[in-house]
N, C-alpha and C positions, 0 to 999 in steps of 0.2 A: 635802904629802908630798915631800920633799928627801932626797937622798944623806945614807944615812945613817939614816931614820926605817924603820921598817916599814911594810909594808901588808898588808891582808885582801881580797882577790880575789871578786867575786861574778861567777861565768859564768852568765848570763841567755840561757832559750836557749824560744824560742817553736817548739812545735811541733801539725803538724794531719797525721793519718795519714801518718805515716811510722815506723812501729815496729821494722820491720826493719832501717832503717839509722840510727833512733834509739839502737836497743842496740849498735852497733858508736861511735858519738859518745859515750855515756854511758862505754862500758869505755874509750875513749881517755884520757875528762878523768881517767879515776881510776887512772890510769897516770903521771901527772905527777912528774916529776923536779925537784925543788928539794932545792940544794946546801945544805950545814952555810954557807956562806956570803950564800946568796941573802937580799934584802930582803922574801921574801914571807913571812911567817907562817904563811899557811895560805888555804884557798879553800873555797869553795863552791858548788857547781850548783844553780841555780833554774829547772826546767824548768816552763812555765808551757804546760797542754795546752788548745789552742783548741778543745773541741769535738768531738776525735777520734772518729771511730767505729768505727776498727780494733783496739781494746782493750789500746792504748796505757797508761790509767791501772791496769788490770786485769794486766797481766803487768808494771810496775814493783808494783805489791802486791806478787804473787809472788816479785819479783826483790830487790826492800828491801836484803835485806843484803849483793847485790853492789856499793851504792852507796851506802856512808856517809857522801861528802858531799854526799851529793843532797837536794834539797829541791822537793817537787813540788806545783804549784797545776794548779787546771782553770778555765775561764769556757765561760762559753757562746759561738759562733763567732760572733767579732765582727772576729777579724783579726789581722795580727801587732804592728803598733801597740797595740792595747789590750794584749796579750800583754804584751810588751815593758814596758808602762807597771807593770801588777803585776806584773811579776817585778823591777823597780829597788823599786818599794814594799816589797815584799816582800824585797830584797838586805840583807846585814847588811854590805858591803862598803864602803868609799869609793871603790872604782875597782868600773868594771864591764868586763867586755867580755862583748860581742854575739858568740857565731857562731849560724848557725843548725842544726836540729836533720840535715841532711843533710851535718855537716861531719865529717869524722876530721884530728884535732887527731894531730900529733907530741908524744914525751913530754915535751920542753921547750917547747912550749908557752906557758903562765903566766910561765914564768921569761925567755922569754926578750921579751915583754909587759912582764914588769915592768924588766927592762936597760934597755930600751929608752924608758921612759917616764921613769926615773930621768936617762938621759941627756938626755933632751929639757928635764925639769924644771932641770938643771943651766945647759945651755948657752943658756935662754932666760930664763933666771934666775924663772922661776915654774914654775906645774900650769897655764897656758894651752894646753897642750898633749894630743893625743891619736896613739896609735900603730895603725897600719893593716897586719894583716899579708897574705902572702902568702896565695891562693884557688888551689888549682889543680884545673881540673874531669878531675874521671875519671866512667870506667864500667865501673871494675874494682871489683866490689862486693867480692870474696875478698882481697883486697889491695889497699884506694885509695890507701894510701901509697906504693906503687911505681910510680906514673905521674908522668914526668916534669915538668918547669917548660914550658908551651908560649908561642911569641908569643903564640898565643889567648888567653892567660891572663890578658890584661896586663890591668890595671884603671887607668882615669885618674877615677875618682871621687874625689870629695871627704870622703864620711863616707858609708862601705857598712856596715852590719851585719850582713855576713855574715863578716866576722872582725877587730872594729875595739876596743880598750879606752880606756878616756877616764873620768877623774877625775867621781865622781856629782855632784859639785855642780855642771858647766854643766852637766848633760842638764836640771837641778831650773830654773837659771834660764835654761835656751832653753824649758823650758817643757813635757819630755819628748816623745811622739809626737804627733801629730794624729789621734785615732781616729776623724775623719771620713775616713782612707783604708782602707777595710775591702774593699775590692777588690785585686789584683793592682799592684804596683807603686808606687813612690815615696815610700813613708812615710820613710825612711830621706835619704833626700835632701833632703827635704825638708827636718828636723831639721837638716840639714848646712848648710843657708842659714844657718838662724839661729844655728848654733854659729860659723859664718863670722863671721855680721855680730857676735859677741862675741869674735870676735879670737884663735879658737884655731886653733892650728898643726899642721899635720898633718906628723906622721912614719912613714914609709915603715919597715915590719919584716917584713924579706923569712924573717928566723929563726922567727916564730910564723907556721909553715904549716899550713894546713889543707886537706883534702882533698874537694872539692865534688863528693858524688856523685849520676848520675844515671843513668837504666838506659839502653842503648842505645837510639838511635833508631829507630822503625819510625814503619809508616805510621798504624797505630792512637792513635799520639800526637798526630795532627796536631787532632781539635778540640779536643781542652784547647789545646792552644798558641796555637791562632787563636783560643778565645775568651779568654787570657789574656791576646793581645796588643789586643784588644778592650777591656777589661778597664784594661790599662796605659796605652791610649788616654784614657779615662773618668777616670783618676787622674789623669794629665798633665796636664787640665785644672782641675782643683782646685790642682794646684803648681800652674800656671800666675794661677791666679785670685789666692794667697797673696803671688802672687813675680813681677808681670805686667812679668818684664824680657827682654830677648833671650836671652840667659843659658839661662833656664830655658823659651823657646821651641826653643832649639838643642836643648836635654837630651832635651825630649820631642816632637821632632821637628815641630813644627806650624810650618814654613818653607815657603818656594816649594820651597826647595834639597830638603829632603826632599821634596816634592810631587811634586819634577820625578825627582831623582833614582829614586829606589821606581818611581814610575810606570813609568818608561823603564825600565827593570830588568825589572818584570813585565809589560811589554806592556798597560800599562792594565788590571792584573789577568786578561788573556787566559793569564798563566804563574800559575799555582794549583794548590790541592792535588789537583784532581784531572785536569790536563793536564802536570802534572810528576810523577804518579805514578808512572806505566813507570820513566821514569830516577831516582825516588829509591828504587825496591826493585833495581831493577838495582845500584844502587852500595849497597845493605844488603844481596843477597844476595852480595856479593864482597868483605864485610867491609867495608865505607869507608861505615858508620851516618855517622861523624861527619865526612865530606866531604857525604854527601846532606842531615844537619841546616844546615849551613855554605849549600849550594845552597838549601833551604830557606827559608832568613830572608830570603832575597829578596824572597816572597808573602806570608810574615810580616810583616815590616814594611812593607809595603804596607797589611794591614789595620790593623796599627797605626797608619800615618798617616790614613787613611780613620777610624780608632775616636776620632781627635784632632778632627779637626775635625766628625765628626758631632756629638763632644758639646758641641764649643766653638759649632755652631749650635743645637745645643739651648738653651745659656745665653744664647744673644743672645736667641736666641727669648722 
């Protein structure tokens, strides 16, 4: 695909109970603006439902005709890896991009995915190339497109799929997901090694924005997150096991430096979710959720480093 050729767009989008801000993603992509002039043709959504129990595939039934280009699969809950894997099987597309199903895309979007991929194709003189756009998290569910760009934002990943498009033929020979990550964390990354070690280029596309929503912070949140970062521990060690280089001990934190640093942070785990509760509802009852989650990740990854190497002695063991 060269300046100049057309292309056909498949948005592959993995989703597991999240309905309510499913249908705010779904009306986004079908909002899409492509010019009398654009190289896209045309597109289509492939949302593939993991299992949902919130009746997810039951109110897109109902909903059918507000999304005709939607195209929707189910599996049983295996994870977003395997998801991902049938929804590229399943893409009628030669480009794909990844967001996921908590994302509110802008109406240029696709088009501006495909500028950007066209340019890369150009100036690197092949489709070795894949484009990465813009994530920005909110918790304005009534409007997530009106929250600004923050430093927080910033992503230094390599190949995130939570808003990345890239030509289907290396996803086919890196080999697509590893659906032995069916837990919390790194499938995506993973994939990005071996899309590295096949020499593809990543281009930064700050114009296809997307908007990563999540509900405000409370304290009720706090065991999913410790068991996710539990969870992202447990994965870590499988990247690690695939990719046993420093690299990818640094990614998933299983260092002195993390050991030492985390530790000292959390007082040896003495600072946790429930001796830093007082002050994380004091700074959520005074509006500043998203300074108390920021305090937060302190004890979080704390467990997270402790979820690394418990499982990394698991595997010795």
């Amino acid at each position: 695909m060269l300046r100049g050729e057309e292309v056909f767009f498949s948005v592959v989008i993995p989703t597991y109970n999240r309905r309510a801000i499913l249908e705010k993603c779904l009306r986004a992509l079908e909002r899409q603006q492509l010019g009398g002039e654009s190289a896209v043709t045309g597109y289509e959504v492939v949302l593939v439902d993991d299992g949902s129990t919130d009746g997810t595939m039951e109110w897109l039934e109902e909903h059918s005709a507000e999304f005709p280009h939607l195209r929707r699969f189910c599996q049983d809950h295996t994870g977003p890896a395997a998801a991902r894997n049938l929804g590229i099987q399943k893409a009628a597309g030669d480009t794909i991009i990844f967001i996921d199903s908590d994302l509110v895309v802008t109406e240029n979007f696709i088009g501006a995915h495909a500028e950007a991929l066209l340019r890369g194709f150009q100036e690197w003189g092949g489709d070795r190339v894949f484009t990465y756009g813009r994530v920005i998290n909110t918790a304005n569910f009534d409007n997530p497109t009106a929250e600004p760009y923050k430093i927080t934002d910033f992503s230094a990943a390599y190949f995130a799929t939570g808003n990345v498009a890239i030509p289907r033929k290396w996803l086919e020979k890196a080999g697509l997901f590893d659906t032995r990550f069916q837990l919390y964390g790194w499938e995506d990354l993973e994939l990005g090694v071996r899309l590295k070690q096949l020499g593809l280029k990543l281009i930064k596309c700050p114009a296809a924005a997307g908007y990563h929503w999540h509900p405000p912070f409370d304290l009720e949140q706090l065991p999913a997150l410790i068991d996710k970062e539990i969870q992202r521990g447990r994965m870590g060690v499988l990247f690690y096991q695939k990719h046993p280089t420093w690299e990818v001990r640094m990614m998933i934190q299983m260092t002195w430096l993390h050991r030492l640093l985390w530790g000292a942070l959390s007082l040896g785990g003495r600072l946790n979710e429930r001796t830093m509760a007082p002050l994380l509802q004091w700074l959520i009852d005074r509006g500043k959720s998203q300074l108390a989650l920021e305090i937060a990740r302190i004890f979080l990854n704390w467990y997270n480093v402790r979820g690394v190497y418990s499982a990394y002695a698991e595997l010795q063991a």
